[in-house]
C-alpha positions as CSV (number, residue, x, y, z in Angstrom):
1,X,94.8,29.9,102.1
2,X,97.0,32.8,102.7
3,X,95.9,34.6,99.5
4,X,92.0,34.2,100.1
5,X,93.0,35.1,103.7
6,X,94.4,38.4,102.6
7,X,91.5,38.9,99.6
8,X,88.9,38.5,102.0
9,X,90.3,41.0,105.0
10,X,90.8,43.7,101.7
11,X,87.2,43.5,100.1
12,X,85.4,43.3,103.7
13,X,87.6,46.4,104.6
14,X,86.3,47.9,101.1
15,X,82.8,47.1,101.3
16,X,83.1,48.9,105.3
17,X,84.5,52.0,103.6
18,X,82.0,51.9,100.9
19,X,79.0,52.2,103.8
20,X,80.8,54.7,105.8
21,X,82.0,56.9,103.3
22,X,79.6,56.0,100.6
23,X,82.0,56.4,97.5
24,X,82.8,60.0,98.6
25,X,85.3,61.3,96.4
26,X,87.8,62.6,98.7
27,X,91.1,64.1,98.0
28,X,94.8,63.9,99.7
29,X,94.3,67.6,101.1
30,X,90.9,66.5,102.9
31,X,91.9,63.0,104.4
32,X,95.3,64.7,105.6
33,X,93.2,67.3,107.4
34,X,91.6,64.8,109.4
35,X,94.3,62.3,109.8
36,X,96.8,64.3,110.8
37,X,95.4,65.7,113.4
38,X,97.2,66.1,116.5
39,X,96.1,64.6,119.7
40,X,92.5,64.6,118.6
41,X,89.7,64.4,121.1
42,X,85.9,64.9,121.1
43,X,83.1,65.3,124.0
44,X,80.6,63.7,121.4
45,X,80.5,60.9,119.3
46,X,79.4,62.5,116.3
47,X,82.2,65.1,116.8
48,X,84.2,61.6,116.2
49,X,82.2,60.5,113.3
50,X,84.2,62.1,110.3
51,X,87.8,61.7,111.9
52,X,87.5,57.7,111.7
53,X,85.7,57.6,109.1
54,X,88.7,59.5,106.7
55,X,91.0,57.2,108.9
56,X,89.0,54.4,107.3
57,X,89.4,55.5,103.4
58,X,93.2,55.9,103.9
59,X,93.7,52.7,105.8
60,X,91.6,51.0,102.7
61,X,93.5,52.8,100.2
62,X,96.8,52.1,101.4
63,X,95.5,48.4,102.8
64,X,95.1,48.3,99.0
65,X,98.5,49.2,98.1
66,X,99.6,46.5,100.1
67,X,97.5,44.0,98.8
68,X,99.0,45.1,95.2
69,X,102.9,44.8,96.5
70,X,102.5,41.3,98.0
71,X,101.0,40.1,95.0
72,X,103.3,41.6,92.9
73,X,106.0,40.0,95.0
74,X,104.5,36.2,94.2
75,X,104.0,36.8,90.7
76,X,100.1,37.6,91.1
77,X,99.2,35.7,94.3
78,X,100.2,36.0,97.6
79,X,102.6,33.2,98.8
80,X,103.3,31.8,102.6
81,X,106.9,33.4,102.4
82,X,105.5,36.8,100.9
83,X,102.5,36.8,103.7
84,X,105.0,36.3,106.1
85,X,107.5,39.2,105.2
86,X,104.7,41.1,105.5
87,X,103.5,39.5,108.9
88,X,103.8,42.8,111.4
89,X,102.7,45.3,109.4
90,X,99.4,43.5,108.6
91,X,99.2,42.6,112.4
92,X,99.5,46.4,112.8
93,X,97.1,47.2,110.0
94,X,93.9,44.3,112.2
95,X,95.0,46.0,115.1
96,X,94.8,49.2,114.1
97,X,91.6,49.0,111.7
98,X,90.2,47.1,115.2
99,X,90.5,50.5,116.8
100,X,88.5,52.5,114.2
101,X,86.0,49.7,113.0
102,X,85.0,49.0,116.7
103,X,83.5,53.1,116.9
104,X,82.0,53.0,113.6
105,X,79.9,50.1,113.8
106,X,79.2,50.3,117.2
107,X,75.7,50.4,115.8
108,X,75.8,47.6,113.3
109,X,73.6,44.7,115.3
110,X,75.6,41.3,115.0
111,X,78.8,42.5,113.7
112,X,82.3,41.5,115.6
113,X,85.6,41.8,114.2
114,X,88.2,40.3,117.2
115,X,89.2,41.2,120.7
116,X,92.5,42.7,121.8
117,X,94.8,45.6,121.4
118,X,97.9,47.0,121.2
119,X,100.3,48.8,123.1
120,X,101.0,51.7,120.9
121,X,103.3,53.7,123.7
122,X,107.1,53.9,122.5
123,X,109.8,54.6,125.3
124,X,112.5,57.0,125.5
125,X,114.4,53.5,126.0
126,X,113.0,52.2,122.7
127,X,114.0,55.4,121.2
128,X,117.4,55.3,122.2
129,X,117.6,51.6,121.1
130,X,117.1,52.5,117.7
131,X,119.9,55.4,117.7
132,X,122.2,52.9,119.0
133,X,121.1,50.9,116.1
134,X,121.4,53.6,113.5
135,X,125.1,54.4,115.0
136,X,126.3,50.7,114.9
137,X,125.1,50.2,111.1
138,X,127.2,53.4,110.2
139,X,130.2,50.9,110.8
140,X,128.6,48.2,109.4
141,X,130.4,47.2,105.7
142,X,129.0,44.1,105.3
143,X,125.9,43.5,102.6
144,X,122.1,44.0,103.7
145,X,122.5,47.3,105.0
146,X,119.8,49.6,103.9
147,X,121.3,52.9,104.8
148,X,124.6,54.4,103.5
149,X,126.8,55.6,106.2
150,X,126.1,59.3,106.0
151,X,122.6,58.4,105.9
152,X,122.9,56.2,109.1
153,X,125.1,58.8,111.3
154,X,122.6,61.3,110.8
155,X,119.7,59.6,111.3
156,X,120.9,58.3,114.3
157,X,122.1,61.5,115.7
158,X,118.2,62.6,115.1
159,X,116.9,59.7,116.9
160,X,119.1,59.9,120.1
161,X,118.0,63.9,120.3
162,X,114.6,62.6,120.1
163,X,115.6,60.0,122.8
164,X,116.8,62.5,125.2
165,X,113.9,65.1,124.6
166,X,111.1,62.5,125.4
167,X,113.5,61.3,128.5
168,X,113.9,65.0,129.9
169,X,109.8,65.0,129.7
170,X,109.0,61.7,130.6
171,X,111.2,62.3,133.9
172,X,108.1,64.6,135.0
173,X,105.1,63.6,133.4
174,X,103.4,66.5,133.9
175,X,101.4,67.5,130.7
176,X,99.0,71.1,131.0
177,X,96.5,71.6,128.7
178,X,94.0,74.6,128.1
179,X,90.7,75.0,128.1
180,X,90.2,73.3,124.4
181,X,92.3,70.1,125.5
182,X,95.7,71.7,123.9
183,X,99.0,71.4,125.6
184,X,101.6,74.7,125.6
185,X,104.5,75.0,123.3
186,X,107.3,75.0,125.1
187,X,111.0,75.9,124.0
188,X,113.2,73.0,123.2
189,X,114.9,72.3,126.9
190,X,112.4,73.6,129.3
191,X,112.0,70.3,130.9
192,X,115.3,70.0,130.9
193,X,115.7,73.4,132.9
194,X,113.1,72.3,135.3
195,X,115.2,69.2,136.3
196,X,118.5,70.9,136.6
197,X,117.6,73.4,138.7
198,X,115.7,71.3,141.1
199,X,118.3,68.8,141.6
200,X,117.3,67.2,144.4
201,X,114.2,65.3,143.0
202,X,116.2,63.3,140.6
203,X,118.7,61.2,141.9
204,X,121.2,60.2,138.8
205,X,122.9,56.9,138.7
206,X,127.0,58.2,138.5
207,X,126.4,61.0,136.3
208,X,124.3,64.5,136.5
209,X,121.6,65.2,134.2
210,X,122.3,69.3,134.3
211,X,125.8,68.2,132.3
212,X,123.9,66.5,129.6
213,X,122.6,70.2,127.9
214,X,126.0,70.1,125.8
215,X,125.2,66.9,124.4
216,X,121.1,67.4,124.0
217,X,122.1,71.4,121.9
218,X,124.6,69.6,119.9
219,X,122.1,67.3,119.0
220,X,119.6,69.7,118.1
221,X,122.3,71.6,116.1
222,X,122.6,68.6,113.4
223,X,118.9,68.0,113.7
224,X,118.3,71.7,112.2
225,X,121.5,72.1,109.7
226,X,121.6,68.7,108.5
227,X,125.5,67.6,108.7
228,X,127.9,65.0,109.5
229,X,129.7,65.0,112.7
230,X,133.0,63.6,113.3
231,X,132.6,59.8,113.9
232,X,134.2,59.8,117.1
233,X,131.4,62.4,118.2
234,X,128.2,59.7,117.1
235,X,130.2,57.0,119.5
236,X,130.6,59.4,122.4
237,X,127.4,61.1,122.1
238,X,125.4,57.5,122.6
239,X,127.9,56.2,125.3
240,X,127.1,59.2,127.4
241,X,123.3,59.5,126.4
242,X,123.7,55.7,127.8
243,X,124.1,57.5,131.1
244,X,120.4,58.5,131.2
245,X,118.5,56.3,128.5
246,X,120.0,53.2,129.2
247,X,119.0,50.4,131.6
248,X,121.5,49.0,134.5
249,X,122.0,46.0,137.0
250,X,120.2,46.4,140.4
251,X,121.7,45.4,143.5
252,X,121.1,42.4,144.9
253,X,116.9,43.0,146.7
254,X,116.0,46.2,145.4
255,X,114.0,47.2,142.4
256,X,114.4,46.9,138.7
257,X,113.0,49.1,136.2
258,X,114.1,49.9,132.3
259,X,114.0,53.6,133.5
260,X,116.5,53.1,136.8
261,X,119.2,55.1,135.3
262,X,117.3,58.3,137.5
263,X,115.2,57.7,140.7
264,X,112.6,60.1,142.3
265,X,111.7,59.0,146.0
266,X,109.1,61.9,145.9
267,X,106.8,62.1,142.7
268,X,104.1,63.6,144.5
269,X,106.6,67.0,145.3
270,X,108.6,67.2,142.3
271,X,105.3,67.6,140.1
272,X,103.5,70.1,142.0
273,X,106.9,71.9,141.9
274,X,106.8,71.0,138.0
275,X,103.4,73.0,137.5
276,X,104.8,75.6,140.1
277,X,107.8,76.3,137.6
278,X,105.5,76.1,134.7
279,X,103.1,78.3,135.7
280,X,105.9,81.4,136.7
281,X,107.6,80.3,133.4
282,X,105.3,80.3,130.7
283,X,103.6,83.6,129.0
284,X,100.1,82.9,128.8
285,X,97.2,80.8,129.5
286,X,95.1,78.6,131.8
287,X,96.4,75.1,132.7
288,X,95.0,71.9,134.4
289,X,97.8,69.6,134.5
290,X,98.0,65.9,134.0
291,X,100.2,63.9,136.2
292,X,101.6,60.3,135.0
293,X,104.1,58.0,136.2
294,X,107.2,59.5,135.1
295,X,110.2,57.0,133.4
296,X,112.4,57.2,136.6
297,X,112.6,54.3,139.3
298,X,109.8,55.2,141.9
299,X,110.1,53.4,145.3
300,X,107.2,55.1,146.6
301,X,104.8,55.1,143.7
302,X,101.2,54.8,143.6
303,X,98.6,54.2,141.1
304,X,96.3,56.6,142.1
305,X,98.8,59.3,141.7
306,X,98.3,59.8,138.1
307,X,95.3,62.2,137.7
308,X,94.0,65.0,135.5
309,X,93.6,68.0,137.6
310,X,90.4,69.7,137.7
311,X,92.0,73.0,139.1
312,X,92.6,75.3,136.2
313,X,94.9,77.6,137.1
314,X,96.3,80.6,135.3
315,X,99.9,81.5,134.7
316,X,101.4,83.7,137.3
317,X,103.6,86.0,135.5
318,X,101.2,87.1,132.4
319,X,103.0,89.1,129.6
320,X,101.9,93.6,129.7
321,X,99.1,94.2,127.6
322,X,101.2,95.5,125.0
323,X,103.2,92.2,124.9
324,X,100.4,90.2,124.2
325,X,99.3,92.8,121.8
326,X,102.6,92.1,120.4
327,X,103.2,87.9,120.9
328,X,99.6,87.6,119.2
329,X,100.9,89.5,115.8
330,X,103.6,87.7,115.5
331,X,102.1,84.3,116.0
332,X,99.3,85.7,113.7
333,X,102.0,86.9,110.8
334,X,103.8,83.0,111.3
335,X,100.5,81.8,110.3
336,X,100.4,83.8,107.2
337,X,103.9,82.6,106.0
């Protein structure tokens, strides 16, 4: 049952790329262009049209490769204990394929695949999870690890820098974009500026965030030359990331949350002094700003305060003509190399 199961999804998956694509010849270059995209979005469903559709050949072709593994793992078929190995990642692979089949045959009269959907958001706190992981199997000697120890430290070190970058963000949740949809390129720590010098929005749990730079340009220091720290350094580092990624007891009647190691009693200030500080801090441009709920404990939260701004407002201290002159070569010559 579980190998028809898994021949059927693969040729009805075929036989939807073979209508969409109709046996276009496409190569690695051209499906990465479209795939890879970052944060796509289109006014117009036809603008769309060719971004799920190249989504579709890769998902087939590498559905496909799947299909090929399992049954390579069962001797030619596909067994209960191989389909069950492989359980999440096809439950990944309905879910995802329900997300791009769902546009494309939004036409096609009669045709359903299932209801539901996933959460596809990962936390800062799910982040940091997994660089605590990565730490702990560096002292792991037993068998079944799948990373060396070098290989672990590192990667763990990456992770937690990843962890604390997305936390520093996520704190403000305040994202601008331009006039085509694009958010700015910020230096690595502006957030993290932003919050220290405007303490008093974010209330720390025993420790204060400004303090936390040391730890975050380390970070970023074995994320760009690639080397091992001391050991005692890895252990350190996630204890006192633990300060602002991890989650803690709440007394007895107040409020939970997996983000209470910081709390912000007023969201509605601290953003509009987010954009403020953005707008006197960055070069060029013309921002509306999208607010979300930011991973913090909010006691006075409401739904309605996440909103896209329709506002766009320009950056108040704009580069001399000469400096712009200037930034635009170079970003033009970074192209070119």
């Amino acid at each position: 049952m579980v190998d028809k199961a898994m021949s059927d999804l693969v040729t009805d998956i075929q036989s939807l790329d073979q209508s969409h694509n109709r046996g276009k010849t496409l190569s690695q270059d051209q499906l990465a262009e479209q795939v890879f995209r970052r944060d796509p979005k289109f006014k117009k469903d036809k603008e769309a049209v060719p971004y799920f559709r190249y989504q579709l050949r890769v998902a087939t072709e590498e559905l496909t490769n799947l299909d090929q593994e399992m049954r390579s793992k069962g001797g030619g078929s596909i067994t209960v204990a191989t389909f069950t190995q492989f359980s999440d990642m096809l439950t990944d692979y309905l879910f995802d394929l329900r997300e791009i089949l769902v546009f494309l045959q939004r036409k096609a009269t009669g045709w359903e695949f299932f209801d539901g959907g996933k959460n596809s958001t990962v936390t800062s706190w799910e982040v940091y999870l997994l660089a605590r992981g990565l730490a702990f199997q560096s002292t792991y000697t037993g068998s079944g690890s799948p990373f060396d120890n070098k290989t672990a430290q590192i990667a763990s070190v990456f992770a937690l820098r990843q962890a604390m970058e997305l936390r520093f963000e996520r704190l403000i949740a305040v994202y601008p974009y331009d006039a085509k949809d694009t958010g700015p390129r910020l230096k690595h720590g502006f957030h993290h500026d932003f919050i220290s010098s405007h303490p008093q929005f974010f209330s720390a749990n025993g420790f204060r965030i400004k303090e936390l730079r040391h730890l975050y340009d380390w970070c970023s220091e074995i994320v760009h030359q690639a080397y091992q720290p001391y050991a005692w350094q890895i252990s350190m580092a996630m204890r006192r990331a633990g300060d602002l990624l991890h989650t803690r007891s709440a007394p007895a009647n107040q409020a939970w949350s997996i983000f209470n190691a910081v709390t912000i009693s007023d969201t509605e200030a601290m953003q509009g002094a987010y954009e403020d500080y953005f707008l006197s801090n960055y070069g060029h441009g013309v921002w509306r700003f999208l607010r979300d709920k930011p991973e913090a404990l909010l006691p006075a939260w409401r739904p309605e305060m996440a909103f896209m701004g329709i506002e766009a407002r320009p950056v108040k201290n704009r580069p001399s003509l000469w400096k712009r002159i200037r930034n635009h070569m170079i970003r033009w010559m970074r192209k070119l190399l």
